[in-house]
TORSE-181345 format. One line per field, with one value per residue: residue in three letters; residue number from 1; x, y, z of N, C-alpha, C in turn. Coordinates in pm, whole numbers, plus 50000, padded with zeros to 5 digits. Example, Ala and Ser with C-alpha at 12.3 -4.5 7.8 and 13.67 -1.06 7.14 Angstrom:
BEGIN
residuo: (ALA;SER) .
num: (1;2) .
n_c1: (51319;51285) .
n_c2: (49431;49775) .
n_c3: (50780;50708) .
ca_c1: (51230;51367) .
ca_c2: (49550;49894) .
ca_c3: (50780;50714) .
c_c1: (51320;51290) .
c_c2: (49670;50003) .
c_c3: (50780;50787) .
This chain:
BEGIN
residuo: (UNK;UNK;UNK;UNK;UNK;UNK;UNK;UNK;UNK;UNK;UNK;UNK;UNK;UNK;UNK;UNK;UNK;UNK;UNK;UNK;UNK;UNK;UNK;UNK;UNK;UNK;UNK;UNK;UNK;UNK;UNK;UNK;UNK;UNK;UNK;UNK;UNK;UNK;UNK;UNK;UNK;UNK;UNK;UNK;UNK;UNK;UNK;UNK;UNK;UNK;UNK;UNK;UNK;UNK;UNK;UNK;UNK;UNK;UNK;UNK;UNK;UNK;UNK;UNK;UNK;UNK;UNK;UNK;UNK;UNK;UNK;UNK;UNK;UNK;UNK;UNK;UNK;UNK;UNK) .
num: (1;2;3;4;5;6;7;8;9;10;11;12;13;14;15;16;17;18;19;20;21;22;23;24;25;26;27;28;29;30;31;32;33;34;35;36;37;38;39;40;41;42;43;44;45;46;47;48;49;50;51;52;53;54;55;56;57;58;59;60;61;62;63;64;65;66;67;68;69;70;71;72;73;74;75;76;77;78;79) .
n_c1: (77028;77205;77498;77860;77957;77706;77636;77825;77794;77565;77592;77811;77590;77392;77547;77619;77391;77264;77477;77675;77949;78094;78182;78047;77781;77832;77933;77653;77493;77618;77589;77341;77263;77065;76968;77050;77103;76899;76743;76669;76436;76062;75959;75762;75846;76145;76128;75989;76194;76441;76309;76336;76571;76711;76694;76852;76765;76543;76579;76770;76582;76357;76522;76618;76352;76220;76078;76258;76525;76493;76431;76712;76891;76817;76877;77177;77211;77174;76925) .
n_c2: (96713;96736;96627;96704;96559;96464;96677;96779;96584;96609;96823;96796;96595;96771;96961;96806;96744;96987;97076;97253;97395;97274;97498;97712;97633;97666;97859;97981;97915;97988;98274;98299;98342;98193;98215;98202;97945;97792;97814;97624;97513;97532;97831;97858;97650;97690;97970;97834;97667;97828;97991;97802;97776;97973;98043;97841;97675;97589;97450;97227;97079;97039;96861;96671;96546;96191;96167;96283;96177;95893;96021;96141;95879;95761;95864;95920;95624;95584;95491) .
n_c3: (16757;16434;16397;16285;16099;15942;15849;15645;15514;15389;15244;15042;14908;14860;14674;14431;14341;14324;14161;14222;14376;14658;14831;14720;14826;15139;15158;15121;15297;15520;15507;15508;15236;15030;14747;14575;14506;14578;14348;14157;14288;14322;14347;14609;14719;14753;14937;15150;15252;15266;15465;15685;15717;15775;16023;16297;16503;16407;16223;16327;16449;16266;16154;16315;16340;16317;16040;15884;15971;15857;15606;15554;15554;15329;15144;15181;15180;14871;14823) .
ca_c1: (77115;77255;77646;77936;78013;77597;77640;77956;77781;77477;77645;77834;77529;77331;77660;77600;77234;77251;77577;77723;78073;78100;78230;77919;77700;77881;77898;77536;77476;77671;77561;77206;77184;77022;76897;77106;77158;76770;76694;76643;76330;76010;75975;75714;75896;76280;76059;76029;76332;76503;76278;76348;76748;76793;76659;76929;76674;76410;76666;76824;76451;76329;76673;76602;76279;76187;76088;76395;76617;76448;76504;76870;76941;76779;76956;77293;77229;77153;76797) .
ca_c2: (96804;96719;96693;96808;96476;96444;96828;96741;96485;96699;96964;96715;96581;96896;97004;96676;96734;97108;97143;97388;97340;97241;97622;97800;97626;97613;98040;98040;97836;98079;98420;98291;98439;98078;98222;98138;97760;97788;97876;97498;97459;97598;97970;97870;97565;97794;98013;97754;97586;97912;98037;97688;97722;98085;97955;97751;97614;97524;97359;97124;97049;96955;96722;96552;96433;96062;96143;96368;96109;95842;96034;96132;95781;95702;95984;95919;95492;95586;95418) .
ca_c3: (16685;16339;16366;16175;15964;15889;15769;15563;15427;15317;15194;14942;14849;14792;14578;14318;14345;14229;14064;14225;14460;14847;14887;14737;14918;15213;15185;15062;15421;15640;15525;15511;15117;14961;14694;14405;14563;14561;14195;14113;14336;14262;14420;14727;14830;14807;15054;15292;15294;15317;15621;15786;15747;15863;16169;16375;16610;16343;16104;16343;16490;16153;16125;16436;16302;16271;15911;15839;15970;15749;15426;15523;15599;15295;15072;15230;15134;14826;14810) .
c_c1: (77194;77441;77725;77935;77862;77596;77724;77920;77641;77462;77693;77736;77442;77428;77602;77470;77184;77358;77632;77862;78013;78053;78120;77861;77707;77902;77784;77486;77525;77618;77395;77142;77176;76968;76915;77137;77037;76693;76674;76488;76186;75985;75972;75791;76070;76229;76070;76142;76430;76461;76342;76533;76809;76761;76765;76826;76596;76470;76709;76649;76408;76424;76634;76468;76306;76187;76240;76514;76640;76501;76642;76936;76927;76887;77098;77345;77225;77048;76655) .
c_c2: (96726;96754;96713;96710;96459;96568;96823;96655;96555;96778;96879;96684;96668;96968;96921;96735;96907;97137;97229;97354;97358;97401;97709;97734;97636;97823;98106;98013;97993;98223;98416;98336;98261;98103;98131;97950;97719;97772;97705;97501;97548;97718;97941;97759;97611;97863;97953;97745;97722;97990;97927;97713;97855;98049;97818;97603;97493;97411;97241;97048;96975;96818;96601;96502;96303;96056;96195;96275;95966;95849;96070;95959;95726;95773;95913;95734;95495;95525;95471) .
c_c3: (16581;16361;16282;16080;15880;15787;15647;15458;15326;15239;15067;14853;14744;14692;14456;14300;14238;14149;14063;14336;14603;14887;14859;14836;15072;15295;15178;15290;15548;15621;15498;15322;15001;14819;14535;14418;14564;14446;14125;14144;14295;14361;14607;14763;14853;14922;15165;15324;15319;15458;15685;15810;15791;15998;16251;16439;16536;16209;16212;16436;16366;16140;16153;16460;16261;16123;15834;15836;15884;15639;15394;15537;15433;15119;15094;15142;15000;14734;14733) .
């Protein structure tokens, strides 16, 4: 399970990354409506990533991959 300061820290990033504040994304996150925090990526891979994150289960499952933890480690170092 992904905890709060890894989330905190994600959320930041994904802010810089799209250009949009903590607080959207952070309301896009809670009411499940990704869309406009989405509009960067190309349609079918928004699709995914939005099935994968209404999903509790299937979001912190993905996280707590080997590779997942990899590219946040790797994201986070700035590598």
């Amino acid at each position: 399970m992904i905890d709060k300061e890894k989330l905190n820290e994600l959320v930041g990033m994904a802010s810089d990354k799209l250009g949009t504040s903590r607080d959207n994304i952070e309301k896009a996150m809670n009411s499940g409506s990704l869309d406009k925090i989405l509009g960067n990526l190309k349609p079918g891979d928004a699709a995914r990533l939005q099935n994968v994150l209404k999903d509790k289960a299937a979001t912190e499952k993905l996280l707590s991959t080997p590779q997942a933890q990899q590219l946040l480690k790797k994201i986070i170092e700035g590598k």
